[in-house]
C-alpha positions as CSV (number, residue, x, y, z in Angstrom):
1,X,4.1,21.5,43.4
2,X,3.1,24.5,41.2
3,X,-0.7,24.8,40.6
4,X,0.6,24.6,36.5
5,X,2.6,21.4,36.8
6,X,-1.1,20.0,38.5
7,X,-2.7,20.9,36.1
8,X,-0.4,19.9,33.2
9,X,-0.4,16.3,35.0
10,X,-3.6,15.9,35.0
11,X,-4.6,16.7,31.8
12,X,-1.7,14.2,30.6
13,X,-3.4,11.6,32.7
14,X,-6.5,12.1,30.8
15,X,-5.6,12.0,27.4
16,X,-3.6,8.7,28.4
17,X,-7.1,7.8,29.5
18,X,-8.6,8.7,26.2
19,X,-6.1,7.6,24.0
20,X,-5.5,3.9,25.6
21,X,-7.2,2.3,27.9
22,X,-11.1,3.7,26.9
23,X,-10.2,1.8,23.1
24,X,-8.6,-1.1,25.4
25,X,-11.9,-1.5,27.0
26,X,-14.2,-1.8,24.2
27,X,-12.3,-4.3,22.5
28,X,-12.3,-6.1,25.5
29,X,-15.8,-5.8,25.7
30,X,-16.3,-6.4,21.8
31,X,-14.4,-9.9,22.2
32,X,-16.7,-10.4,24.8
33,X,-19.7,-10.4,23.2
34,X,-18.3,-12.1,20.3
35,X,-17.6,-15.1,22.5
36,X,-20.8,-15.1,24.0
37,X,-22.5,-14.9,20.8
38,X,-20.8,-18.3,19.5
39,X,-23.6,-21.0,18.9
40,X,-23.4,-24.7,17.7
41,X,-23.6,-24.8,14.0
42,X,-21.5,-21.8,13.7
43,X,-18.1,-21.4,11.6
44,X,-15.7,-20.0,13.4
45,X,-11.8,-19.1,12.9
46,X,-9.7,-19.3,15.6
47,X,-6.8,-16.9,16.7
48,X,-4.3,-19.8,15.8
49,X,-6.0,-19.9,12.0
50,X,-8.1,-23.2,12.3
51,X,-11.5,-23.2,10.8
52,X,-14.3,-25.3,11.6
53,X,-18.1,-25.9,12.4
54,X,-18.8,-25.5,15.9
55,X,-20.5,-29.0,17.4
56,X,-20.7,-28.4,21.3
57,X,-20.6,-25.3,23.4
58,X,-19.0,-25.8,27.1
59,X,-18.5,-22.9,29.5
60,X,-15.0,-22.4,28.7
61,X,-14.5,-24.7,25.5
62,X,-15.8,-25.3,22.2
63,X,-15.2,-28.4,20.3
64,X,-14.5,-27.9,16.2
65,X,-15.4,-30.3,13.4
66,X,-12.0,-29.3,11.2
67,X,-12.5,-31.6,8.8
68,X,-15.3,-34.6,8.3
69,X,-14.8,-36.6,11.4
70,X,-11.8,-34.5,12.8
71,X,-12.8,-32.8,15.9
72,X,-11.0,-30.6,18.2
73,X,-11.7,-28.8,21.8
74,X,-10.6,-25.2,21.6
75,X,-11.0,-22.6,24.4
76,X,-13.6,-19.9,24.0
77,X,-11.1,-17.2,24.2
78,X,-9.1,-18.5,21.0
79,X,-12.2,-17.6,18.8
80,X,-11.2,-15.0,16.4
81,X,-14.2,-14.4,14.1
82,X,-17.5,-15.7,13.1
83,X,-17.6,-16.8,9.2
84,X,-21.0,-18.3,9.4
85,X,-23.3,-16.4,6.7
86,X,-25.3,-13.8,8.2
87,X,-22.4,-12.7,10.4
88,X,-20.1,-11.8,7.9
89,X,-18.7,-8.6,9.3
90,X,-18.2,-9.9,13.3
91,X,-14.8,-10.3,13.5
92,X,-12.9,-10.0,16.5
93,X,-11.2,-6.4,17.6
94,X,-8.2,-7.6,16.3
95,X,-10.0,-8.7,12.7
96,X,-8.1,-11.3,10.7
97,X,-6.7,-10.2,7.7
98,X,-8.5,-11.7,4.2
99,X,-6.5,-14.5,2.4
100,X,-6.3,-13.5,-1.1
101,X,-4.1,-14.5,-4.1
102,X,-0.7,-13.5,-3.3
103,X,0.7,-14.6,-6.6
C-alpha cells in the first residue's frame, strides 16, 4: 500500500470518528444523565408520548400517575423529557417536538 492511500485512509477514519460516533456518544451520555436525574414528583414524557407524575423510582422502572388513580410502570429508558418546572429545557438528545395548534 502507497504511503498516500495510508494516509488518505486514515484521515477518512477520523473524520468518520468526528462526524459520528463522538456526537453518538454524548447523546448517549446526555440520555444518561437525564435518566439518572429523574426523581419522584417529577413530570416526565415518555418516548411513546404518555405524560405523567412520577410516584416511585425502581432501578430500571418508574411507575407514572397518568391520570388520577391511573398508574403505570414504565422503563427508565422510555423517558423522553423532563416537563417538571424548573427543568424546562432538559429534554432528551432526541427533544420532542412542541404540540402546537395545527389548525
Amino acid at each position: 500500500m502507497e504511503p498516500g492511500g495510508l494516509i488518505i485512509l486514515i484521515a477518512m477514519f477520523a473524520l468518520l470518528w468526528v462526524l459520528f460516533i463522538m456526537p453518538q456518544r454524548k447523546r448517549v451520555q446526555a440520555q444518561r444523565t437525564l435518566i439518572a436525574g429523574v426523581e419522584v414528583g417529577d413530570e416526565i414524557v415518555t418516548v411513546g408520548g404518555l405524560i405523567g407524575r412520577v410516584r416511585s423510582t425502581g432501578d430500571e422502572e418508574l411507575e407514572l400517575e397518568i391520570a388520577p388513580g391511573t398508574r403505570v410502570r414504565v422503563s427508565r429508558r422510555a423517558v423522553g423529557a423532563i416537563l417538571t418546572p424548573g427543568n424546562e429545557g432538559r429534554p432528551a438528545p432526541e427533544s420532542v417536538p412542541e404540540t402546537g395548534d395545527r389548525s
